[in-house]
ZABARO-385290 format. One record per residue (C-alpha): x negated, y negated, z; residue in three letters; residue number from 1. Coordinates in steps of 0.25 Angstrom, whole numbers, plus 5000, padded with zeros to 4 digits. Example, Ala and Ser with C-alpha at 12.3 -4.5 7.8 and 13.67 -1.06 7.14 Angstrom:
2
<voti u="4951" v="5018" w="5031" code="ALA" pos="1"/>
<voti u="4945" v="5004" w="5029" code="SER" pos="2"/>
// end
This chain:
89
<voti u="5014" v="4960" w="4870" code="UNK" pos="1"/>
<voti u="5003" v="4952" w="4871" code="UNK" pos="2"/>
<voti u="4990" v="4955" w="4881" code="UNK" pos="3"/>
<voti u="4993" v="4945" w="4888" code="UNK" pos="4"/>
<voti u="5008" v="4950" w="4891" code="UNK" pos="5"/>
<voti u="5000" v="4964" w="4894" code="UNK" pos="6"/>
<voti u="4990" v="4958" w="4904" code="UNK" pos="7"/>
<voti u="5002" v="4951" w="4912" code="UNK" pos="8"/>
<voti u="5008" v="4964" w="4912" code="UNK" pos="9"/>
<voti u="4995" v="4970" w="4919" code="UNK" pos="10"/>
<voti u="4994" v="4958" w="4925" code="UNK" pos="11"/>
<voti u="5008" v="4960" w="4934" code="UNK" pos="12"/>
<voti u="5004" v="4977" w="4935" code="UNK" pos="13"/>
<voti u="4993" v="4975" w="4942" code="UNK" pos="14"/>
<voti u="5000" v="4964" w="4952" code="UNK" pos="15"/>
<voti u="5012" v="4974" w="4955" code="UNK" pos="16"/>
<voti u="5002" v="4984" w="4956" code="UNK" pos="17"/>
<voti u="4994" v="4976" w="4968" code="UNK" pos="18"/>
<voti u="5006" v="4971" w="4972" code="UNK" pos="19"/>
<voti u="5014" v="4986" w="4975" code="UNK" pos="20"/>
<voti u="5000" v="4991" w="4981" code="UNK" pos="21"/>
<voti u="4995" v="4981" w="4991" code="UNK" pos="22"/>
<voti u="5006" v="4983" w="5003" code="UNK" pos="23"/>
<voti u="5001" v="4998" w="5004" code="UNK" pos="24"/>
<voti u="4987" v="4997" w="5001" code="UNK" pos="25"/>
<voti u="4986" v="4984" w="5012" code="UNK" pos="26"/>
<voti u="4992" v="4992" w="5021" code="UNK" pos="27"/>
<voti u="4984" v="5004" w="5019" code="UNK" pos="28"/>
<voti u="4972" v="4995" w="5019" code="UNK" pos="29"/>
<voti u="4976" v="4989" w="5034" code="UNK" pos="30"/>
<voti u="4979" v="5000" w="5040" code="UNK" pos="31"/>
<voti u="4967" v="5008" w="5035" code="UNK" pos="32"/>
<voti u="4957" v="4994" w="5042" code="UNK" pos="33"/>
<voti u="4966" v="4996" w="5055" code="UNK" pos="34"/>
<voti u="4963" v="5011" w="5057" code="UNK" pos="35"/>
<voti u="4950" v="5009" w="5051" code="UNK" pos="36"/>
<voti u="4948" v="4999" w="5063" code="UNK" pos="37"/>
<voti u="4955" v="5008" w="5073" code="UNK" pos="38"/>
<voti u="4945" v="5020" w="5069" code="UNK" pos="39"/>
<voti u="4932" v="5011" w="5070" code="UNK" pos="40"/>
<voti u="4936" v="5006" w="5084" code="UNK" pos="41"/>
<voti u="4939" v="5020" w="5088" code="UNK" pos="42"/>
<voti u="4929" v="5026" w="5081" code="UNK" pos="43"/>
<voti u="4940" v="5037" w="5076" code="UNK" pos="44"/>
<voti u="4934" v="5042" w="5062" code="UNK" pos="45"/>
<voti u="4945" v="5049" w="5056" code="UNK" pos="46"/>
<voti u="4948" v="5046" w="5042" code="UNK" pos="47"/>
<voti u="4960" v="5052" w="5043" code="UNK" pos="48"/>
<voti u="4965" v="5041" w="5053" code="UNK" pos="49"/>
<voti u="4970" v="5029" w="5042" code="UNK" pos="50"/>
<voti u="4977" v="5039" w="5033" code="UNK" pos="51"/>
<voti u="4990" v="5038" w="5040" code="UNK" pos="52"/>
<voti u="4992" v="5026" w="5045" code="UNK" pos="53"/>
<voti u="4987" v="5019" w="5030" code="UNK" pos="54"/>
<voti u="4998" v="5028" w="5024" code="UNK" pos="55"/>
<voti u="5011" v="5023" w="5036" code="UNK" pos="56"/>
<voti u="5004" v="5010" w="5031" code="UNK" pos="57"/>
<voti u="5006" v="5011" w="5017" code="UNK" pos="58"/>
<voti u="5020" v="5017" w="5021" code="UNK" pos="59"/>
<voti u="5024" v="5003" w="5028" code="UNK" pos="60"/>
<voti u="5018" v="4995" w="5018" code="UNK" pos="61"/>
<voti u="5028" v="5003" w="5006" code="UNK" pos="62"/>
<voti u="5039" v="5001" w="5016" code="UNK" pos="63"/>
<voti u="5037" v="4987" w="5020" code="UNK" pos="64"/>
<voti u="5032" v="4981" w="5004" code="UNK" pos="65"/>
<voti u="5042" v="4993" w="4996" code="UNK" pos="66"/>
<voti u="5051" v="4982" w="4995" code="UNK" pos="67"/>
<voti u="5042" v="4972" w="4991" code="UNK" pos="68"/>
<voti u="5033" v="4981" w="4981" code="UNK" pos="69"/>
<voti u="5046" v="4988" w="4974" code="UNK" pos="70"/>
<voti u="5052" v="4972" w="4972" code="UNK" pos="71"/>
<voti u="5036" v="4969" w="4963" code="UNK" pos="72"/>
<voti u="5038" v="4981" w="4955" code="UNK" pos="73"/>
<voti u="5053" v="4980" w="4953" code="UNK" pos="74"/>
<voti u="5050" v="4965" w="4947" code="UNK" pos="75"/>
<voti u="5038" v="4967" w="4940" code="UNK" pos="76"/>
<voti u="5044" v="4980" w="4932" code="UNK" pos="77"/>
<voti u="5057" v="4971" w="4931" code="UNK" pos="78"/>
<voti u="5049" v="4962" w="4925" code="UNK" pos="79"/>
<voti u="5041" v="4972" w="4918" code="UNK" pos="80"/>
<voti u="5052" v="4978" w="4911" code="UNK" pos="81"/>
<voti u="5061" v="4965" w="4908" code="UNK" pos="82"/>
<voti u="5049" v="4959" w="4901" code="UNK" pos="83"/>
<voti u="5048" v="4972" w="4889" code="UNK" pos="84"/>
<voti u="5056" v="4964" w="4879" code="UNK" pos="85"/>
<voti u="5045" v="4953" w="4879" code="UNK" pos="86"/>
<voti u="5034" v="4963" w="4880" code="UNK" pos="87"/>
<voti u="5040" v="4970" w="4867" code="UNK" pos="88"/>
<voti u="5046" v="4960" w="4859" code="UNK" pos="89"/>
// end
């Protein structure tokens, strides 16, 4: 196994990695600026308020992107795991 071989590895990790997080971390980052704006032109200050409505949010995004995010990580680990002959021999 050479370093290159090693540094594609992490290479790939890392982009499955951003890959399966974006959808639900977007979400929650667009519902958080919409009742962040809500609050500021209704001058409501509770902290509280976000909470639920980023976590239904991040709920959908799962729903809508599951399918999507379980096909990365099924070919990646496909790939992963029909690529340990080269890596050993």
């Amino acid at each position: 196994m050479t370093p290159a071989s090693v540094l594609t590895l992490a290479q790939q990790a890392l982009q499955v990695t951003l890959l399966m997080a974006a959808p639900p971390l977007l979400a929650a980052l667009l519902t958080g600026l919409l009742v962040s704006v809500f609050q500021a032109a209704t001058q409501i200050n509770e902290m509280t308020l976000s909470f639920i409505p980023k976590l239904l949010a991040i709920f959908v995004a799962l729903v809508l992107f599951g399918p999507w995010m379980l096909g990365i990580l099924l070919d990646y680990i496909r790939e992963l795991f029909t690529g340990i002959p080269a890596m050993i021999g």
